[in-house]
N, C-alpha and C positions, 0 to 999 in steps of 0.2 A: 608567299609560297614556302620561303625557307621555315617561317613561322609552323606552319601545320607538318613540314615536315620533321621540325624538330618534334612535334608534340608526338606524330607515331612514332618514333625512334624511344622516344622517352617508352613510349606504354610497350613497344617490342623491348625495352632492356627489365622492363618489369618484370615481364611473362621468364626472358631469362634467368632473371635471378628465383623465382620460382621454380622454373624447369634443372635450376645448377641445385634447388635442394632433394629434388622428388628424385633425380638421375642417380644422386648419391645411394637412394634407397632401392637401389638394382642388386645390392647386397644385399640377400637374405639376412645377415647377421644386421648388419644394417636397417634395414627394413623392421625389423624386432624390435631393434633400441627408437627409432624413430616413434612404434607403434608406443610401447610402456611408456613412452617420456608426453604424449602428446596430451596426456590429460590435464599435467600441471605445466607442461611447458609451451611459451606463447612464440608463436612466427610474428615479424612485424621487418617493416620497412622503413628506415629514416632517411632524409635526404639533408644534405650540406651543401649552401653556395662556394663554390671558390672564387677568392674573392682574391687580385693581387697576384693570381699564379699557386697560390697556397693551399696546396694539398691537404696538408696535414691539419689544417684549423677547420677545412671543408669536412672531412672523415670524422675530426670529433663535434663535429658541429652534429654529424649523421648519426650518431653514435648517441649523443645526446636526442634526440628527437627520438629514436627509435626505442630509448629506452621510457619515458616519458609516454611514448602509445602502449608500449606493454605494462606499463601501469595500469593505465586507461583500460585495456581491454580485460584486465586480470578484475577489476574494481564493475565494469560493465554483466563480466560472469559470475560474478560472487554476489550484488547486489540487485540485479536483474535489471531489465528497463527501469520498473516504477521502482523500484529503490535508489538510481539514479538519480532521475528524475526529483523525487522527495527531498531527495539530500541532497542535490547538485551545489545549492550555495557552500556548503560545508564544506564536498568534495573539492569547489576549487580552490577555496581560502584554505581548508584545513590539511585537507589530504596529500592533492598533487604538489604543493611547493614543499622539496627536500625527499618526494617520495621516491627519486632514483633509488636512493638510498637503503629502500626493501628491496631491490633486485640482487638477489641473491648471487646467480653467475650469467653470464652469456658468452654467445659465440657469435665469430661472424663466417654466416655460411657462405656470402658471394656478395663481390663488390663492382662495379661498375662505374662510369664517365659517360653523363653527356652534356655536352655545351658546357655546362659554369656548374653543373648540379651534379654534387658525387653522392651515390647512393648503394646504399647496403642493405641486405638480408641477413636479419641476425633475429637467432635463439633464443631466448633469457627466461628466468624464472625467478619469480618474484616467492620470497619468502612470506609464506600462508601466516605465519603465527607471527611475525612480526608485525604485518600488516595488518590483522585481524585484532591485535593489541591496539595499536596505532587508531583504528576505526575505534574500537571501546573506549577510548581516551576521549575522545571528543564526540562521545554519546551521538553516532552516527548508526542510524535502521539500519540492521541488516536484514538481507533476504528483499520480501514486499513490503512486509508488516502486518498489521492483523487487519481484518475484515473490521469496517467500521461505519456502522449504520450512521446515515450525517442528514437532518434538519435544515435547512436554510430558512433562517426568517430575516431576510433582509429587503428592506423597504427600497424604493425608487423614486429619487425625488427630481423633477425639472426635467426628465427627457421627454416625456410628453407633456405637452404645452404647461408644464410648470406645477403640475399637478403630482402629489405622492402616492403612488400606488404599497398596498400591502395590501395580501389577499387574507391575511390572520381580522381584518375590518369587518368583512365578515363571510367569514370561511365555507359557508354553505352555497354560495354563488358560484363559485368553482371558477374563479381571476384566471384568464392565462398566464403561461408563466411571462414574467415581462425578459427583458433582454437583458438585466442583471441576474434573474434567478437561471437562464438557460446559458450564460457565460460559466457561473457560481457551478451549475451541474457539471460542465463539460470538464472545467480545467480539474473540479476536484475528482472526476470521475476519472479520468489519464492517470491521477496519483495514487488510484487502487482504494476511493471512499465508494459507498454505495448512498449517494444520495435517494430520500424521499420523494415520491413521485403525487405530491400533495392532491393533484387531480384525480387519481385513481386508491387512495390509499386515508380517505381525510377519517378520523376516527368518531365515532358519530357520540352525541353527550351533549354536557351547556358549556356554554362557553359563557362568562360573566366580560364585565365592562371591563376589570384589568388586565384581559387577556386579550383586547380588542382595541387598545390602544398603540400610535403608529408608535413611541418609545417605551420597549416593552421590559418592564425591569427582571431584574435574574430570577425573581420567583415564577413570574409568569412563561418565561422562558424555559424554565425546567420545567411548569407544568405541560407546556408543549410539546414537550421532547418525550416526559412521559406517555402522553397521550398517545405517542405514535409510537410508542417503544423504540425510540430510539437511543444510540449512545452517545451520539455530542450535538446538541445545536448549537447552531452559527447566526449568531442575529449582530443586527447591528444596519446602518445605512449607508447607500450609494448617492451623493446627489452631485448635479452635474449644471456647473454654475456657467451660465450663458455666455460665451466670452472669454472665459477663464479658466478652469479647470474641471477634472473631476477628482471628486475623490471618493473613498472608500474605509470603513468603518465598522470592522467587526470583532466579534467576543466568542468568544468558542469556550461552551457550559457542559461538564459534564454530568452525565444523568444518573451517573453510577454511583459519584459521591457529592454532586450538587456543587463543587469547587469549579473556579473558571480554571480553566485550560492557561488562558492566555487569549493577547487583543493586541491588535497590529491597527496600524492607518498607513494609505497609502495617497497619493495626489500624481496626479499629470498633469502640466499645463495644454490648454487645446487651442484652436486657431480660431479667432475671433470669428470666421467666416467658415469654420469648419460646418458639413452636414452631417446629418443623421447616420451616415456610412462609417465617417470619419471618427464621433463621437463615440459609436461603438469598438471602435478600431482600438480609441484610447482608454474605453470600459474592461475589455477585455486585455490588455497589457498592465490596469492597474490591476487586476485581479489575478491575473497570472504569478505577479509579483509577490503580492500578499499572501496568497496561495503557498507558495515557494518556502518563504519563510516560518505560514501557522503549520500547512502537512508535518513535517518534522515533527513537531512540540504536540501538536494533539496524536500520532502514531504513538511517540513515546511514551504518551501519559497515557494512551490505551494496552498497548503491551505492560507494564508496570500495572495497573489494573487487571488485568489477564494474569498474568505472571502470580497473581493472589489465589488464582483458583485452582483448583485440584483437577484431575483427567483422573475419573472413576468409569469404569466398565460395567455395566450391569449387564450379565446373561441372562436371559430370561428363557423358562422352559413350559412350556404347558398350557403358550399361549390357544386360543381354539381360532380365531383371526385376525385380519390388520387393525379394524377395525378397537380391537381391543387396546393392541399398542399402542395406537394415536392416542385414545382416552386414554393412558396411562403415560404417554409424552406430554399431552395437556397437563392433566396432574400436575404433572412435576416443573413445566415451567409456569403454570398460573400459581400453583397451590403453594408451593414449596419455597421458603426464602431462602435464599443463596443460592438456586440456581441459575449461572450463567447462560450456558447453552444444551442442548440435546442432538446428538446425531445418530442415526443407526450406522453403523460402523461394520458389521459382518451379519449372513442367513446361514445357517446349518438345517441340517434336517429337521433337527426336533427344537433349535432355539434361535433365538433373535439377540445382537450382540446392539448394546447402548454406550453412548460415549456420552456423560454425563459433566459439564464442568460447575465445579461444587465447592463455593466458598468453606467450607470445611474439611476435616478428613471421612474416612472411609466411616469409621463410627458413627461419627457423627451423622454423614449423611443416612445409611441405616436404621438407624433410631427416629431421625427426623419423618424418613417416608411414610418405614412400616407402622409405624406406631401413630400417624396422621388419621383423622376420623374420616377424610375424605378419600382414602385409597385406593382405587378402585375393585384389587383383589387381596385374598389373605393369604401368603408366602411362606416358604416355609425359605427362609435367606441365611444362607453361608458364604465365607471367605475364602478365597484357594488359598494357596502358597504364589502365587503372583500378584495377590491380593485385588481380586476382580470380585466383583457379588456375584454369586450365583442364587439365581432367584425361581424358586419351584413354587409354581403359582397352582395351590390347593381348594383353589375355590368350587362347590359345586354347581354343574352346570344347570342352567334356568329350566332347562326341562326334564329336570332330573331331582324328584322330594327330598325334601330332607329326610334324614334317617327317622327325627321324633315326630315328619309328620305322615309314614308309613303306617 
């Protein structure tokens, strides 16, 4: 009984010391400064044992804890979930040990006692540009990261009756996905990849004999990856030895510049007497692992890749319908080397705004379009003073002669 009653008293001294900071804000003047400051500055609660009758070691025990969550929470806002997440082994080796030390100032707005547990309500504010240094030092993602279209070709070997599953043996049978490829989807999909959905998406064409082998070497593997247009595959094997462990084995290839990423291994030992529940228990904890450590290192070497291409605008005017832009979005990512991506970006009355990413500059990419034999229309294309294309499409309409054949 004493037990539960201590625990509401605890969670009624919490609500207090919230209540003793909101009450302060009964001043207008007050109230103001609370409102401008709450953008950059974090609320947080630490708690210290007293141990001994000792106050004083309790409070900076509190003090310490609470600063150490306003890290956490300033790193949680700046980085989101999946940048968390992605980085979390960095963030605890790299970041948090020493990181009080970006907290710029704090305050304590309200202290309380109960039982052995001294706890406080305090302010602080973690210096932006020290810690954003600090995260750049040790090549930690900021934000999510980029959108990254992800392959898996990774084989399955021993969880069913011993036998190696890979659906690349021959791709047209359409394999379900086994219980390493729908581990492989989940955990990488939590860290912001978009894996391939090979059932729904397989790219039709031949496929030869060394593409169809269960070890598939890095040419075959980049033809793969092309095939689906994708930007990194992940190949490599899971096998799962009866008795003993599992382990895990993969290579992450990019398709941009045909260089490997990087390749991790991981192992678990399993229970002699483990089942099929169990064994997947410890498939997906090596993968999570592995996961942990390749996310990071393939993010960075896709932002770095990204980071190569240009963001070109193209307006375009005089389209006559959608239809026309798609064929002219085709174009330019089928036809056109160096382009990354295409998005429509803005509609106006009379134009349609393109956001173009374009391994060159602005010249360049102009010259390359308009001057292409496959273009779909003929332009009449200038540059602003913001340096956007503006593109005045002069083509004449199909049911409309030409002038010399009037």
């Amino acid at each position: 009984m004493h037990k539960y009653f201590n625990m509401i008293l605890k969670v009624m001294i919490i609500t207090v010391l919230f209540v003793a900071l909101f009450s302060v804000g009964l001043s207008p003047v007050m109230a103001e400064k609370v409102k401008d400051t709450q953008a950059d500055e974090i609320l947080v609660i630490g708690t210290g044992r007293i141990i001994d009758g000792n106050k004083a070691d309790a409070k900076a025990r509190a003090i310490s804890e609470a600063l150490l969550k306003g890290v956490e929470r300033f790193l949680a806002r700046h980085l989101g979930s999946k940048g968390m997440i992605n980085n979390f082994p960095r963030i605890i080796n790299d970041i948090l040990p020493g990181a009080k030390e970006e907290v710029e100032n704090f305050n304590i707005l309200a202290e309380a006692q109960i039982g052995r547990d001294y706890m406080i309500l305090m302010r602080l504010k973690v210096n932006e540009k020290m810690m954003e240094k600090k995260l750049r030092k040790v090549g930690l993602t900021l934000v999510e990261g980029p959108s990254v279209k992800i392959l898996f070709m990774v084989s399955q070997i021993g969880l069913t009756n011993g036998e190696a599953l890979y659906w690349w043996k021959d791709p047209e049978k359409n394999y379900a996905l086994t219980s390493t490829e729908l581990s492989l989807h989940r955990i990488f999909s939590e860290r912001g990849f978009h894996p391939f959905n090979r059932l729904m998406n397989l790219p039709e064409g031949e496929y030869p004999d060394e593409m169809r082998t269960l070890e598939l070497s890095d040419e075959s593997a980049f033809r793969w990856g092309s095939l689906f247009s994708a930007d990194v595959v992940v190949y490599g094997k899971c096998e799962v030895e009866d008795g003993r462990e599992v382990s895990i084995l993969l290579k992450a290839l990019s398709i941009e510049n045909g260089r490997m990423i990087c390749r991790d291994m991981q192992t678990e030992i399993i229970n002699e007497n483990a089942d099929k529940e169990q064994i997947i228990r410890s498939l997906d904890n090596v993968i999570y692992r592995i996961a942990g450590r390749m996310s990071p290192v393939i993010i960075n070497a896709s932002e770095k890749l990204q980071s190569n291409f240009n963001q070109i605008e193209v307006v375009i005017k005089g389209l006559r319908n959608f239809r026309q832009l798609r064929e002219f979005e085709g174009f330019l990512r089928e036809e056109i080397k160096g382009v990354n991506s295409v998005r429509q970006v803005r509609v106006g009355g009379n134009f349609i705004s393109i956001m173009v990413e374009f391994s060159g500059n602005v010249t360049e990419f102009q010259e390359t379009v308009f001057n292409h034999e496959s273009v779909p229309f003929q332009a009449e294309v200038n540059q602003d003073k913001e340096g956007r294309l503006i593109v005045g499409i002069v083509t004449i309409p199909a049911d409309r002669p030409k002038v010399e054949d009037q």
